[in-house]
Biopython code that builds the backbone (N, CA, C, O; Angstrom):
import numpy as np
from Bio.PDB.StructureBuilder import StructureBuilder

atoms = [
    (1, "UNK", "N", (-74.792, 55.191, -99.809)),
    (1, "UNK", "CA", (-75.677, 55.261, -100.954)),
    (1, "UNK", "C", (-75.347, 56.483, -101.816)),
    (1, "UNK", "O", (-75.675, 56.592, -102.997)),
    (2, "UNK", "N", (-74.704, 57.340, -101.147)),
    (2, "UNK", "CA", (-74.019, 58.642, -102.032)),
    (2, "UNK", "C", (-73.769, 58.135, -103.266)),
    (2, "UNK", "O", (-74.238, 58.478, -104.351)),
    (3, "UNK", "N", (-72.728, 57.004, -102.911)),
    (3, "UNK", "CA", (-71.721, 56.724, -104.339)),
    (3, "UNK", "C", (-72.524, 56.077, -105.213)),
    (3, "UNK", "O", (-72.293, 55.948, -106.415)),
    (4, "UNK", "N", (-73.574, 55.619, -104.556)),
    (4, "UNK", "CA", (-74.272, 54.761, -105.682)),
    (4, "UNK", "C", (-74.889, 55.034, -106.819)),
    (4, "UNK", "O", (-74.930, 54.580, -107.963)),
    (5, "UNK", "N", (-75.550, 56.244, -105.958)),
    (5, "UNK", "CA", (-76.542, 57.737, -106.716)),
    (5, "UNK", "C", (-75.762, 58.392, -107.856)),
    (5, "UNK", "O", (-76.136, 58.579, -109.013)),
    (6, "UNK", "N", (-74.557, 58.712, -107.259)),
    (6, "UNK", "CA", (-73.655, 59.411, -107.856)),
    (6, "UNK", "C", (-73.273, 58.685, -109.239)),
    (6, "UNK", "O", (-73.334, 59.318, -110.293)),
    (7, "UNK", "N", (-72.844, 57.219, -109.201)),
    (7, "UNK", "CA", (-72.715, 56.549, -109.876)),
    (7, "UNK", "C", (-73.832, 56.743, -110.934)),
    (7, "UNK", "O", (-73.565, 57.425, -111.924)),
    (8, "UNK", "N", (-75.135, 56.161, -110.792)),
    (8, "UNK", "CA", (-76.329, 56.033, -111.761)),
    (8, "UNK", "C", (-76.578, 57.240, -112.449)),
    (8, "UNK", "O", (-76.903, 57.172, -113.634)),
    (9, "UNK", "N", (-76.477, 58.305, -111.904)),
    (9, "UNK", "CA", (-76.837, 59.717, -111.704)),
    (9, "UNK", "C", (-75.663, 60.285, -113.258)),
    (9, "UNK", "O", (-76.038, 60.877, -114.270)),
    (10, "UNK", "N", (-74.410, 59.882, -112.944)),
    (10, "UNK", "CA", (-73.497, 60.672, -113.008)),
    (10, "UNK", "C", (-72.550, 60.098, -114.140)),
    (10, "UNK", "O", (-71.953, 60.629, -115.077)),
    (11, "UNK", "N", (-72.653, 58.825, -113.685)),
    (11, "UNK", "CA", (-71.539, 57.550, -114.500)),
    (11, "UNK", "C", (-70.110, 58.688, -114.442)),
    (11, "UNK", "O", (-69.530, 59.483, -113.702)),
    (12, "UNK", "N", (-70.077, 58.111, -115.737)),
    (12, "UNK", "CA", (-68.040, 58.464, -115.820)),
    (12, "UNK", "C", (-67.617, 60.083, -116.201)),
    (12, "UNK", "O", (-66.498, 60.567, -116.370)),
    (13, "UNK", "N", (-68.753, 60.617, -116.258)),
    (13, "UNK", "CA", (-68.580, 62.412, -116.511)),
    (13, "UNK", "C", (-68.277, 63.171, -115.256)),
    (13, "UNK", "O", (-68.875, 63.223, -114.181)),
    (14, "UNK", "N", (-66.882, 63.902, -115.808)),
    (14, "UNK", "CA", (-66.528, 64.117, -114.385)),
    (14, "UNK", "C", (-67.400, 65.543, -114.096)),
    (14, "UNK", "O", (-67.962, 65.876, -113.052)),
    (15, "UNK", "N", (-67.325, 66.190, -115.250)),
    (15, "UNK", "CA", (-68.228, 67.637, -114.775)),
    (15, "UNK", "C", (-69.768, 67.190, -114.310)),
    (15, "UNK", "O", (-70.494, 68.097, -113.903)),
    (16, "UNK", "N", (-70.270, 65.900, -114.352)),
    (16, "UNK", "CA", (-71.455, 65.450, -113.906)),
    (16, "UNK", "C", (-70.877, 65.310, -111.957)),
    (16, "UNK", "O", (-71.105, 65.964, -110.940)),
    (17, "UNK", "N", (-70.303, 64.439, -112.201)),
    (17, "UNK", "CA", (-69.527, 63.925, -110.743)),
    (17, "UNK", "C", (-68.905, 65.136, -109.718)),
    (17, "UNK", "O", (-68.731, 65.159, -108.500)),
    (18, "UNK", "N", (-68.721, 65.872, -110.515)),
    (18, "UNK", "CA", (-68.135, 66.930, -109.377)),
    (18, "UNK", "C", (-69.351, 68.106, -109.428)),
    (18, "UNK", "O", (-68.839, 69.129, -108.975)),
    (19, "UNK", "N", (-70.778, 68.371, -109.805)),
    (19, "UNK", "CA", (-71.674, 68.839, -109.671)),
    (19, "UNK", "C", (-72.751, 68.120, -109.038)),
    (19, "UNK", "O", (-73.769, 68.657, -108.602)),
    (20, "UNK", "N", (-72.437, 66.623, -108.995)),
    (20, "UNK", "CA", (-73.198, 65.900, -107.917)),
    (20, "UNK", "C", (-72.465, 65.662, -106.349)),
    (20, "UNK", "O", (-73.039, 65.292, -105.325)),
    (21, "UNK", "N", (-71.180, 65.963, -106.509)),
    (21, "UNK", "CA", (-69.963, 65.619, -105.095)),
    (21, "UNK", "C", (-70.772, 67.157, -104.928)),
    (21, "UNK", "O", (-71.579, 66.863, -104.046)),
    (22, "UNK", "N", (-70.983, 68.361, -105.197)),
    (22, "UNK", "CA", (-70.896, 69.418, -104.533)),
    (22, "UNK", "C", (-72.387, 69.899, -104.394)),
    (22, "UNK", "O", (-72.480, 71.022, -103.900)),
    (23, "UNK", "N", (-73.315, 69.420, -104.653)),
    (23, "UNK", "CA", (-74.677, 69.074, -104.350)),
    (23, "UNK", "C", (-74.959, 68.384, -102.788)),
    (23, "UNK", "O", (-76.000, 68.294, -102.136)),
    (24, "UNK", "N", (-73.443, 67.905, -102.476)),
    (24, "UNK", "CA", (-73.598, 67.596, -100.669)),
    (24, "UNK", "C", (-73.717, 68.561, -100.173)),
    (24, "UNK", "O", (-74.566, 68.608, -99.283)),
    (25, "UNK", "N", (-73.042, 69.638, -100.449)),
    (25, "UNK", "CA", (-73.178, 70.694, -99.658)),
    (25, "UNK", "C", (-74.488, 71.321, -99.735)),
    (25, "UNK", "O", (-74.297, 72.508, -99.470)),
    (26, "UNK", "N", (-75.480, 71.162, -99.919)),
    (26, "UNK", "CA", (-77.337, 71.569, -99.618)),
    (26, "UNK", "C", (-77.351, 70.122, -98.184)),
    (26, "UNK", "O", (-77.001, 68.942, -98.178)),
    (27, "UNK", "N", (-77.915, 71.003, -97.217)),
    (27, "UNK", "CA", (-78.887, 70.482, -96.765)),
    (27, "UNK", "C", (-79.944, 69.409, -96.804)),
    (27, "UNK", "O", (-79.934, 68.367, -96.148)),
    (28, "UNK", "N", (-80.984, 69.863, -97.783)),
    (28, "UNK", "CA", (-81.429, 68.708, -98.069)),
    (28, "UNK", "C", (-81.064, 67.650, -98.786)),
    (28, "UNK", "O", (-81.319, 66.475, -98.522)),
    (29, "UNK", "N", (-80.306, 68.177, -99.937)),
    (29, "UNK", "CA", (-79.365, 66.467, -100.485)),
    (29, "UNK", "C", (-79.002, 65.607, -99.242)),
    (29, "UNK", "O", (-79.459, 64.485, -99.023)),
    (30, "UNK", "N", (-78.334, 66.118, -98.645)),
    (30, "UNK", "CA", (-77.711, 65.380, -97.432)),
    (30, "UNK", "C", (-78.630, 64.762, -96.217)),
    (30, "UNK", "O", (-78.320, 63.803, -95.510)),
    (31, "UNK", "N", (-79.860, 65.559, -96.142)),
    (31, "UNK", "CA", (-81.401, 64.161, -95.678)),
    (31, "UNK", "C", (-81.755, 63.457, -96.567)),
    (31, "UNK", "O", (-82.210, 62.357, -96.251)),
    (32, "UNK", "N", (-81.673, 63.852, -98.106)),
    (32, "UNK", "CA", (-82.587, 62.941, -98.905)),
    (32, "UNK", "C", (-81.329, 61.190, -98.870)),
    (32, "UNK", "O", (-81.666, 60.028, -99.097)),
    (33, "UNK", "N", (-79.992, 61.721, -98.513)),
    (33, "UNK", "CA", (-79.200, 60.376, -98.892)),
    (33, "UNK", "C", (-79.198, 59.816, -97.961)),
    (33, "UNK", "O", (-79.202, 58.586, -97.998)),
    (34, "UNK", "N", (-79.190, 60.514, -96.751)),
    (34, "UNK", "CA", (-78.744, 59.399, -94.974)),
    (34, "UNK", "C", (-80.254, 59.156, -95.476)),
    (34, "UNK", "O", (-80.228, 57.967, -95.794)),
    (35, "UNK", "N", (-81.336, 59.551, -95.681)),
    (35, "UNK", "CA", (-82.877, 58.651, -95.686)),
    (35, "UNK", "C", (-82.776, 57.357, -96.647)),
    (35, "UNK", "O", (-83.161, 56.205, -96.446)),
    (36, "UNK", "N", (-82.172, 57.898, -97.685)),
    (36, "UNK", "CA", (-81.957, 56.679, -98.429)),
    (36, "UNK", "C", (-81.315, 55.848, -98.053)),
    (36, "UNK", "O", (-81.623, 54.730, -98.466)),
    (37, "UNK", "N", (-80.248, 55.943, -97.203)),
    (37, "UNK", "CA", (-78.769, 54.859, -96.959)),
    (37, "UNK", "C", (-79.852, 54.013, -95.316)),
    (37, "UNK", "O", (-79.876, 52.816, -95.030)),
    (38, "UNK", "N", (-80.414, 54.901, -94.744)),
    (38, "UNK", "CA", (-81.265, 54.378, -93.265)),
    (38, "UNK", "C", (-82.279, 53.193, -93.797)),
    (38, "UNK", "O", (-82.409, 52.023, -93.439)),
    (39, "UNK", "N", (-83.042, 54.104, -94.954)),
    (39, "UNK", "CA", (-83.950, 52.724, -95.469)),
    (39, "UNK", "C", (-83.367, 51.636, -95.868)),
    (39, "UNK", "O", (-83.917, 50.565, -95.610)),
    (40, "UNK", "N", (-82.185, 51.657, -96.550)),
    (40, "UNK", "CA", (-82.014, 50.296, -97.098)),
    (40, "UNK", "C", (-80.954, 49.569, -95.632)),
    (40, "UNK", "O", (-80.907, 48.375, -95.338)),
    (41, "UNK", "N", (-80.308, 50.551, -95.020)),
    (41, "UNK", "CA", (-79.994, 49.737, -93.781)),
    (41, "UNK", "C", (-80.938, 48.999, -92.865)),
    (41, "UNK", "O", (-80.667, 48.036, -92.147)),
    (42, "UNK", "N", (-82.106, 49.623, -93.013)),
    (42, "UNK", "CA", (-83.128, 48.928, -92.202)),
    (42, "UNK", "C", (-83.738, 47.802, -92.872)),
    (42, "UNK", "O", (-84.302, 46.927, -92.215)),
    (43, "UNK", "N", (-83.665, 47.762, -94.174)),
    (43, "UNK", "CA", (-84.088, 46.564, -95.155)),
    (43, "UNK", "C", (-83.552, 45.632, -95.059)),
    (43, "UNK", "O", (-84.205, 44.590, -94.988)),
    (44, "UNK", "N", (-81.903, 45.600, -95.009)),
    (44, "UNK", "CA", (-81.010, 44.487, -94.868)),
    (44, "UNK", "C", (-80.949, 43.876, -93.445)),
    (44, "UNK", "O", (-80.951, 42.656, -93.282)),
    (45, "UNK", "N", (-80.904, 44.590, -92.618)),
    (45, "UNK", "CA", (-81.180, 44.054, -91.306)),
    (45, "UNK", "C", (-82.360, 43.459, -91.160)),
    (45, "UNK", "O", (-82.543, 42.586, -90.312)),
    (46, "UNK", "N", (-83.570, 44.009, -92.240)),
    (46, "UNK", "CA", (-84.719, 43.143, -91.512)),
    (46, "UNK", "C", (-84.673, 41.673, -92.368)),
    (46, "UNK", "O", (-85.117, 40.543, -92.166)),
    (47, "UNK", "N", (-83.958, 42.271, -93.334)),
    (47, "UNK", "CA", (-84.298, 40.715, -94.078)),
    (47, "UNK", "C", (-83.173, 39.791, -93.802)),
    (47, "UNK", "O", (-83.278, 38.692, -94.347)),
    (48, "UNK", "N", (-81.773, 40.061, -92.837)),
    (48, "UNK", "CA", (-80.976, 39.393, -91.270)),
    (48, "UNK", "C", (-81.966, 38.925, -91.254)),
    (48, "UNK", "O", (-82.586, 38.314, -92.125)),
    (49, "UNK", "N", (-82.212, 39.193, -90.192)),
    (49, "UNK", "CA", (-83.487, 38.792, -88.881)),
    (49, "UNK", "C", (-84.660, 38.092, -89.652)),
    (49, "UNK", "O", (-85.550, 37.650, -88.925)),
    (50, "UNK", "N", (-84.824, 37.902, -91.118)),
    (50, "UNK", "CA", (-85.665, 36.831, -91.633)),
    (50, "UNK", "C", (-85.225, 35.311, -91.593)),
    (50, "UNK", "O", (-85.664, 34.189, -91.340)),
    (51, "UNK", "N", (-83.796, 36.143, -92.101)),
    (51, "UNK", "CA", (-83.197, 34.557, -92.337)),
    (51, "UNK", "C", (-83.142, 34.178, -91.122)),
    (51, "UNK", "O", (-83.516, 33.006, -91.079)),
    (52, "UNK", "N", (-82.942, 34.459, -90.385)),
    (52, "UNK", "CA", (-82.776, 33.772, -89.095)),
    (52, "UNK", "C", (-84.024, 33.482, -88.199)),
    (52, "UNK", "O", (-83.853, 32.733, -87.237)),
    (53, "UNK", "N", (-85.163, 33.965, -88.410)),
    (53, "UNK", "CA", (-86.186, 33.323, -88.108)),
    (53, "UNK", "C", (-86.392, 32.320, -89.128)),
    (53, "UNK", "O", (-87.225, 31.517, -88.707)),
    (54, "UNK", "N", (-86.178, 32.159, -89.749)),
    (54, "UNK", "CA", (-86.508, 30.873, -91.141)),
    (54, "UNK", "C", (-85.424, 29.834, -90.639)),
    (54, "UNK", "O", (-85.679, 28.635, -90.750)),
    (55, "UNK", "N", (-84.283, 30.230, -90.117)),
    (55, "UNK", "CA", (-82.999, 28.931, -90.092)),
    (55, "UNK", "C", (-83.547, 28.165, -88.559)),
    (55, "UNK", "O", (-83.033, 27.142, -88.107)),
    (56, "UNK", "N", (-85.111, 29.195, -87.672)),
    (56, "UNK", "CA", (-85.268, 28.341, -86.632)),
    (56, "UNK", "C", (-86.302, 27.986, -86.840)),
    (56, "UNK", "O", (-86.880, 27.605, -85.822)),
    (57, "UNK", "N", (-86.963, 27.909, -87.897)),
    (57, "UNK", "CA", (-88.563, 27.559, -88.189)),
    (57, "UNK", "C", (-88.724, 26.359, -89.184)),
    (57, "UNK", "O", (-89.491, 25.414, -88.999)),
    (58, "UNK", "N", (-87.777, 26.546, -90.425)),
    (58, "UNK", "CA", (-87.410, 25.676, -91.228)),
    (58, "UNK", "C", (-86.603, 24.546, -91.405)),
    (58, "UNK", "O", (-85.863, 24.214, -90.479)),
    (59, "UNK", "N", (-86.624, 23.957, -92.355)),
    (59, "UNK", "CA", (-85.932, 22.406, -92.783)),
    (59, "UNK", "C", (-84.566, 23.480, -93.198)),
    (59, "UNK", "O", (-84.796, 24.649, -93.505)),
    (60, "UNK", "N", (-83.495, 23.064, -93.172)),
    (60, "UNK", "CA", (-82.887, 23.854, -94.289)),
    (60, "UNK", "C", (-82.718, 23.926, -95.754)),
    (60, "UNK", "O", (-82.031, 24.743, -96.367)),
    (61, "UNK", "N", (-83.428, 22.973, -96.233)),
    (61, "UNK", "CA", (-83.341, 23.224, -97.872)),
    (61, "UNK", "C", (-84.470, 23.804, -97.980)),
    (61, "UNK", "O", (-84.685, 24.344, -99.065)),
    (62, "UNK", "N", (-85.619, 23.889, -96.840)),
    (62, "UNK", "CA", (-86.591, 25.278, -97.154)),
    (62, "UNK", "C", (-86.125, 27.163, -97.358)),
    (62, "UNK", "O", (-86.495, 28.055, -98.121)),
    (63, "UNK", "N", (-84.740, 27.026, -95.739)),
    (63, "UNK", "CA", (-83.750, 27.966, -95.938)),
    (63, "UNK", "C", (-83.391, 28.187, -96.886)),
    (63, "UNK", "O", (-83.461, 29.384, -97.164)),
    (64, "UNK", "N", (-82.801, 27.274, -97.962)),
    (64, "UNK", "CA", (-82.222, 27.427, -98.676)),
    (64, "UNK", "C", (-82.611, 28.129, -100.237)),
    (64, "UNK", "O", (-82.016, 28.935, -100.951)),
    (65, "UNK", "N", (-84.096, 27.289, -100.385)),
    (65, "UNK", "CA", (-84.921, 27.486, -101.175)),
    (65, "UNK", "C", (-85.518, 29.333, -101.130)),
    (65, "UNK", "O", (-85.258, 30.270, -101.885)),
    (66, "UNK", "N", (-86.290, 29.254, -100.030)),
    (66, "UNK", "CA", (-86.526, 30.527, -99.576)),
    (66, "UNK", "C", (-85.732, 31.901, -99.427)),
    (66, "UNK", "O", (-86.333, 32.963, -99.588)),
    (67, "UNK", "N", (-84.345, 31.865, -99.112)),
    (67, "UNK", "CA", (-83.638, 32.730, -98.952)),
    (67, "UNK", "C", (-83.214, 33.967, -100.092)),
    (67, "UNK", "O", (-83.144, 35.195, -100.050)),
    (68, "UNK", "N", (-82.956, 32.808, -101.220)),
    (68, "UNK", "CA", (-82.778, 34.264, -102.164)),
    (68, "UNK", "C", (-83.877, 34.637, -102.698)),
    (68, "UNK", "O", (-83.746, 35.414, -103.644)),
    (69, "UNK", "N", (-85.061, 34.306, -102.373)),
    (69, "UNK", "CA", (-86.119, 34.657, -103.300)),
    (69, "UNK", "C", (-86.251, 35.989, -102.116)),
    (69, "UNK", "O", (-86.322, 37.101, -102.640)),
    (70, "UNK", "N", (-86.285, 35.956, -100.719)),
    (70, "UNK", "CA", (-86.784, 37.017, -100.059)),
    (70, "UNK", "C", (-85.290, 38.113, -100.007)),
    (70, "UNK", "O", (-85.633, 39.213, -99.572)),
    (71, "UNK", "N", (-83.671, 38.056, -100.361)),
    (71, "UNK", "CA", (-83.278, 38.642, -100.465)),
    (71, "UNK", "C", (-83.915, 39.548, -101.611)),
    (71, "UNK", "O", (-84.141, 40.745, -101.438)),
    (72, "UNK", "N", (-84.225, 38.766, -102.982)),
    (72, "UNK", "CA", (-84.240, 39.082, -104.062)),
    (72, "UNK", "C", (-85.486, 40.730, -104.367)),
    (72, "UNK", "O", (-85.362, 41.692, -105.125)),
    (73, "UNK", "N", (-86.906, 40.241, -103.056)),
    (73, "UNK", "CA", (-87.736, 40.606, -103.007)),
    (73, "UNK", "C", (-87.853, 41.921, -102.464)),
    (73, "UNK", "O", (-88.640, 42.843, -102.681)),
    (74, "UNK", "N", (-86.855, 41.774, -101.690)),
    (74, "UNK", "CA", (-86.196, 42.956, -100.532)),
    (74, "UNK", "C", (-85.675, 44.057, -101.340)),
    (74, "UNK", "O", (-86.199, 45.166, -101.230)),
    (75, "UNK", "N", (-84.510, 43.831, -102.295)),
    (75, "UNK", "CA", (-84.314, 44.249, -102.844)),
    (75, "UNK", "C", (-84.957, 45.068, -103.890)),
    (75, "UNK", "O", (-84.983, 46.298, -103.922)),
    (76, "UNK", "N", (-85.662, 43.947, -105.057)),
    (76, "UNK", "CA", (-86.720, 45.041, -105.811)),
    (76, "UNK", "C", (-87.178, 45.931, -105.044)),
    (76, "UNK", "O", (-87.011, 47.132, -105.256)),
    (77, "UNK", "N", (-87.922, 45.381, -103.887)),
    (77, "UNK", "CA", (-88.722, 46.307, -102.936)),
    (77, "UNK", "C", (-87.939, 47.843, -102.977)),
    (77, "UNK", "O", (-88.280, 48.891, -103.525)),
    (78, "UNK", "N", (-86.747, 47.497, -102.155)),
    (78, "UNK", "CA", (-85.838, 48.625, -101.892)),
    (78, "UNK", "C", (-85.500, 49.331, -102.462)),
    (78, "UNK", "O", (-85.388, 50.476, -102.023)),
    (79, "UNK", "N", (-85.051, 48.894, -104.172)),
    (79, "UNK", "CA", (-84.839, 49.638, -105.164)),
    (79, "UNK", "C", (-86.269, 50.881, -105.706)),
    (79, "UNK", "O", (-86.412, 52.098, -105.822)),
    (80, "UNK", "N", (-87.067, 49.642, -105.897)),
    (80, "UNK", "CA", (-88.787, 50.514, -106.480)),
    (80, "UNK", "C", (-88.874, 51.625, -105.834)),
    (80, "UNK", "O", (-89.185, 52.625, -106.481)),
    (81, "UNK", "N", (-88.600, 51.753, -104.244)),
    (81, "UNK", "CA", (-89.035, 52.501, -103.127)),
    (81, "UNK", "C", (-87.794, 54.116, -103.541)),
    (81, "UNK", "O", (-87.847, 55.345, -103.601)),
    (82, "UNK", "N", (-86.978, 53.165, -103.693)),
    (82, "UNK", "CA", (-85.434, 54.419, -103.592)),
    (82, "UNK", "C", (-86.102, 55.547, -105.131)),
    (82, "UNK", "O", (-86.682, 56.633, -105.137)),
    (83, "UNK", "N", (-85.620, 54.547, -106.340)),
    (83, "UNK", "CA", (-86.362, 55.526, -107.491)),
    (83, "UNK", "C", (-87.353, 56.180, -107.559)),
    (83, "UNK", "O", (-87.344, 57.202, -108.244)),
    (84, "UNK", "N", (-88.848, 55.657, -106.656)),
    (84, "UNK", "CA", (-89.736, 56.728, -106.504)),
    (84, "UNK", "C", (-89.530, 57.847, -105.513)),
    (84, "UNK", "O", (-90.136, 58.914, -105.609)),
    (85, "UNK", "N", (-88.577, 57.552, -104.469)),
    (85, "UNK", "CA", (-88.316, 58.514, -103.717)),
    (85, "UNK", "C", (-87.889, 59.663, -104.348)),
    (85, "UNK", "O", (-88.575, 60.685, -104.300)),
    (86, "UNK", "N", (-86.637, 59.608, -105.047)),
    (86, "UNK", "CA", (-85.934, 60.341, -105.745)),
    (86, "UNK", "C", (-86.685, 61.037, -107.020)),
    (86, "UNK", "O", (-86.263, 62.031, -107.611)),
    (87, "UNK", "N", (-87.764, 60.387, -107.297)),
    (87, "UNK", "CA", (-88.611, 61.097, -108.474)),
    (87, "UNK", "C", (-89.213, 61.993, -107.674)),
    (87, "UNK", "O", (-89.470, 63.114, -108.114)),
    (88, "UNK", "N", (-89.510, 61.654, -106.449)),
    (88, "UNK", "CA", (-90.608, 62.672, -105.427)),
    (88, "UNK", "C", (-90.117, 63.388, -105.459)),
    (88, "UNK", "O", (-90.405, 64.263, -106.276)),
    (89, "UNK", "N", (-88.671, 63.583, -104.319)),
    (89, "UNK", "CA", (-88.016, 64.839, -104.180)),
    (89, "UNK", "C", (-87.681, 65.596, -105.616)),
    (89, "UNK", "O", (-87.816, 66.744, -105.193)),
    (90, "UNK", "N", (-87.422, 65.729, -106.683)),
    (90, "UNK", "CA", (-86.770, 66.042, -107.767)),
    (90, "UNK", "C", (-88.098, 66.872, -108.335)),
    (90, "UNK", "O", (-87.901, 67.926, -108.939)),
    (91, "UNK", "N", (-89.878, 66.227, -108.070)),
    (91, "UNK", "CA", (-90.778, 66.680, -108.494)),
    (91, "UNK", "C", (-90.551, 68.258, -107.277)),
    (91, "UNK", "O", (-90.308, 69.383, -107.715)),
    (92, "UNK", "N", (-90.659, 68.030, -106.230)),
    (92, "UNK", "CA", (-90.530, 68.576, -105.399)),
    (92, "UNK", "C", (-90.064, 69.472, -105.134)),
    (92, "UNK", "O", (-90.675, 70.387, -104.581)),
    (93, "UNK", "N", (-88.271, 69.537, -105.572)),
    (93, "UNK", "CA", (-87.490, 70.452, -105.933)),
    (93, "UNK", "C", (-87.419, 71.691, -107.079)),
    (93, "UNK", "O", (-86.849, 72.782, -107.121)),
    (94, "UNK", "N", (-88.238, 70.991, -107.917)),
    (94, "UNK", "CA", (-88.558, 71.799, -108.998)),
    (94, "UNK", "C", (-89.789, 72.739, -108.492)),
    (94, "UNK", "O", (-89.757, 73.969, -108.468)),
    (95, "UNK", "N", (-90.820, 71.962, -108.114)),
    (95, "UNK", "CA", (-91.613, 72.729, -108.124)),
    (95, "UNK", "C", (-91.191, 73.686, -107.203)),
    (95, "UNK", "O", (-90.918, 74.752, -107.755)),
    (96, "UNK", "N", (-91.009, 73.681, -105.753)),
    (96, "UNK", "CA", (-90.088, 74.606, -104.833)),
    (96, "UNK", "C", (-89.372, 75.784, -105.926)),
    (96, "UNK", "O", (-89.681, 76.959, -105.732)),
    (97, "UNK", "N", (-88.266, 75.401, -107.251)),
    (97, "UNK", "CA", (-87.633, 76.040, -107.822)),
    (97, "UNK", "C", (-88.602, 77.045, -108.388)),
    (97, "UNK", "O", (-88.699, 78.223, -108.044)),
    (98, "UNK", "N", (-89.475, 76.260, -109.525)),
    (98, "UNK", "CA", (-90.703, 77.638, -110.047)),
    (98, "UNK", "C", (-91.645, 78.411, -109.113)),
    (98, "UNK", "O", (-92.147, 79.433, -109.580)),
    (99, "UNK", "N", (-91.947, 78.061, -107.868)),
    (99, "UNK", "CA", (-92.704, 78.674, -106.673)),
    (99, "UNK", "C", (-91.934, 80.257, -106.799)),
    (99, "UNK", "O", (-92.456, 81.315, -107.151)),
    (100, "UNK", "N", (-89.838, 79.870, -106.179)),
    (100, "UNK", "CA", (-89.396, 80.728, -106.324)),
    (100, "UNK", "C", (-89.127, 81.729, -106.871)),
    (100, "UNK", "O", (-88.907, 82.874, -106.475)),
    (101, "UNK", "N", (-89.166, 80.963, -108.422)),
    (101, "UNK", "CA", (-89.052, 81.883, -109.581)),
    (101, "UNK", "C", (-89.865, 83.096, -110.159)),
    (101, "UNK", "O", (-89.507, 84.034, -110.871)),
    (102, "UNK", "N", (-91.567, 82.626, -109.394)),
    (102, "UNK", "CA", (-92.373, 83.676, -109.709)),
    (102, "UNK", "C", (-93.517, 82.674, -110.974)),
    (102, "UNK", "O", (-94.407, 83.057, -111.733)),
    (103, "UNK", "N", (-92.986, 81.437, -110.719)),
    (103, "UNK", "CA", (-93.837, 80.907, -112.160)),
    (103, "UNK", "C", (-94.757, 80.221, -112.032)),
    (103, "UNK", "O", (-95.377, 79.830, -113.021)),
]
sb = StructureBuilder()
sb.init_structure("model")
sb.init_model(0)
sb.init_chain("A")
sb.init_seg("    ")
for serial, (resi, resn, name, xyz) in enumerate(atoms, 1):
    if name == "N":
        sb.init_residue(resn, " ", resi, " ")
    sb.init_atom(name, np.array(xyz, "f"), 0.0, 1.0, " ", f" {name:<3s}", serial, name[0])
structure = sb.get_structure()
């Protein structure tokens, strides 16, 4: 999920890209992304393990029907969840920053 961030974050500016590549080196960048990359690993696996309770519960053109709507759902989900995360920490960080500052 690094690259992904990096990507949205950063696009094609390299002085953006190489001030976000060296932003790994904090600590917390580097929990806030394995948290991000864990959640959506745990998303995709759970929504595995949907389809496959649906391919033993269902007709398959219910499978069929059903499937991308709950990939689809997963996803928004996952996404909504990731951008507010990242607004959190960023509120977070700042404020941490002016705490420091004396402000």
């Amino acid at each position: 999920m690094f690259y992904f961030g990096r990507h949205f974050e950063a696009g094609d500016d390299p002085a953006r890209r190489a001030q976000f590549d060296a932003s790994w080196q904090r600590p917390g960048v580097r929990a806030v992304h394995r948290r991000i990359t864990g959640v959506w690993g745990v998303a995709f696996v759970g929504e595995f393990a949907i389809r496959v309770a649906l391919i033993y519960t269902l007709s398959p053109a219910w499978v069929l029907v059903l499937s991308p709507l709950i990939l689809g759902a997963i996803t928004i989900g996952t996404l909504t969840w990731t951008f507010a995360y990242v607004r959190l920490v960023r509120r977070r960080a700042e404020a941490m920053r002016r705490q420091a500052a004396g402000t």
